[in-house]
N, C-alpha and C positions, 0 to 999 in steps of 0.2 A: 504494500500500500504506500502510496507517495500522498505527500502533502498538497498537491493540488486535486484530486482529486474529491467531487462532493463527496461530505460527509455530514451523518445526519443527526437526530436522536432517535434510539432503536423503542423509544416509548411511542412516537409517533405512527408508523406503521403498526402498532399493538391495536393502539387506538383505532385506525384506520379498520383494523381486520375486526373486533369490534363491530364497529357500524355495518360491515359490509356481512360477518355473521349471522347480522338479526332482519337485515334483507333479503338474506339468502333462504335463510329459515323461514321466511313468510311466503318467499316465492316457494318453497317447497311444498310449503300447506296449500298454497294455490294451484299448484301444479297437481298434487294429489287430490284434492277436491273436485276438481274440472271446469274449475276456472281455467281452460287454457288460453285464453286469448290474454288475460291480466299477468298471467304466470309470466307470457314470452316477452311482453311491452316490460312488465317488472325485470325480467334478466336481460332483456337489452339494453335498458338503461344501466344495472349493474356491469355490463362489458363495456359501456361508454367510460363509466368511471374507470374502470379497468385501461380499457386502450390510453385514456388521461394520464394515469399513474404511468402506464408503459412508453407512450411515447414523448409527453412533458417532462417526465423525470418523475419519479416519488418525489423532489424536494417540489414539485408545484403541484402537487397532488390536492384536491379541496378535503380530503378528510387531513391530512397534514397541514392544510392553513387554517382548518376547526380546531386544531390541536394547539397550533403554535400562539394562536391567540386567545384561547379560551382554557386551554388548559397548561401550558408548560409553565405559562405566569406562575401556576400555582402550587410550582412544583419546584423540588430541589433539583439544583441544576445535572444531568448526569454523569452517572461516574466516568461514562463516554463514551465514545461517538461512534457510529461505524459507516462503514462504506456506504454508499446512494445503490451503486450497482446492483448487488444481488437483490434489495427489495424493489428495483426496478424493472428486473429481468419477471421476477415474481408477477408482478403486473401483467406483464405481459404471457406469460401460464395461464393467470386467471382470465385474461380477458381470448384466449384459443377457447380458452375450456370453455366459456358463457357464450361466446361465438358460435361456436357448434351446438349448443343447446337453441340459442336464438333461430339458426338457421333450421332446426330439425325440429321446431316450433313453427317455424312459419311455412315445412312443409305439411303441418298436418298431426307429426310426430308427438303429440304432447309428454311421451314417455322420458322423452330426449330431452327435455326441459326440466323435465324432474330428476332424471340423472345428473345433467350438467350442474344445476343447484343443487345436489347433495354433494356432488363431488369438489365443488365451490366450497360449498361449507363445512365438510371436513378442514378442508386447508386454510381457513380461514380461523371457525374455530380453533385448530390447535395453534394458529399464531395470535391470536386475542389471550386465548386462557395459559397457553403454557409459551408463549416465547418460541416455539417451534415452527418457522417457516420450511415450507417445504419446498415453493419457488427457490427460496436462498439455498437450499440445502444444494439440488439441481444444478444452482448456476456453478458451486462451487463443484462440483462434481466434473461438468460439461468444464467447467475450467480446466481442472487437472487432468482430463483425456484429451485436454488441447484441441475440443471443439468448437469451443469459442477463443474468443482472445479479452484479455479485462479491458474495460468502458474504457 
């Protein structure tokens, strides 16, 4: 890691996964009930945020500027910082994954909407409750088989 690279606080993406957990989880009761036309409008706005985070950066992320403002005021400062990239790459997992639900929703598919938001919310959940991203896990993974290259 070099000093120019963005760097963030790793509460913020918590935060983030949060919000996007209890979206997911509503989309999923909407999916499952048969609401599917609210299921697929509700997860493609979910993949909007998503592609935001993935192609903006997580540092311009709007669940990271509800964070920065509303909540890290209120907070001690942290112990510190990590890289922008892996919870950016993450973003962009989440928003394939709600991408593919969206489309297999708007063909007809409504099961594919409730897949993609449980499997959404798996990796959400576990980065809200326990700090365990699995996008970041991934990037760092695809790093070291040097199929990517760092941001």
């Amino acid at each position: 890691m070099t000093a120019d690279r963005p760097r963030i606080d790793p509460r913020g993406p918590r935060f983030g996964a949060g919000i996007t957990a209890v979206l997911l989880l509503v989309d999923l009761f909407l999916a499952l009930t048969g609401a599917r036309v609210a299921a697929t409008v509700l997860l493609a706005a979910i993949a909007a945020v998503f592609a935001w985070g993935a192609f903006a950066g997580i540092e311009r992320h709007p669940y990271g500027a509800l964070f920065r403002r509303l909540v890290r005021p209120r907070l001690a400062p942290p112990a510190e910082l990590e890289e922008a990239a892996p919870p950016t790459f993450a973003q962009g997992v989440g928003f394939v994954i709600t991408l593919v639900g969206v489309l297999l929703g708007a063909f007809g598919l409504g099961a594919g909407v409730a897949v993609a938001a449980a499997l959404a919310f798996v990796a959400a959940f576990l980065n809200a409750v326990f700090g365990t991203c699995l996008g970041c896990r991934l990037y760092v993974l695809l790093l070291r088989a040097r199929v990517i290259r760092p941001a």
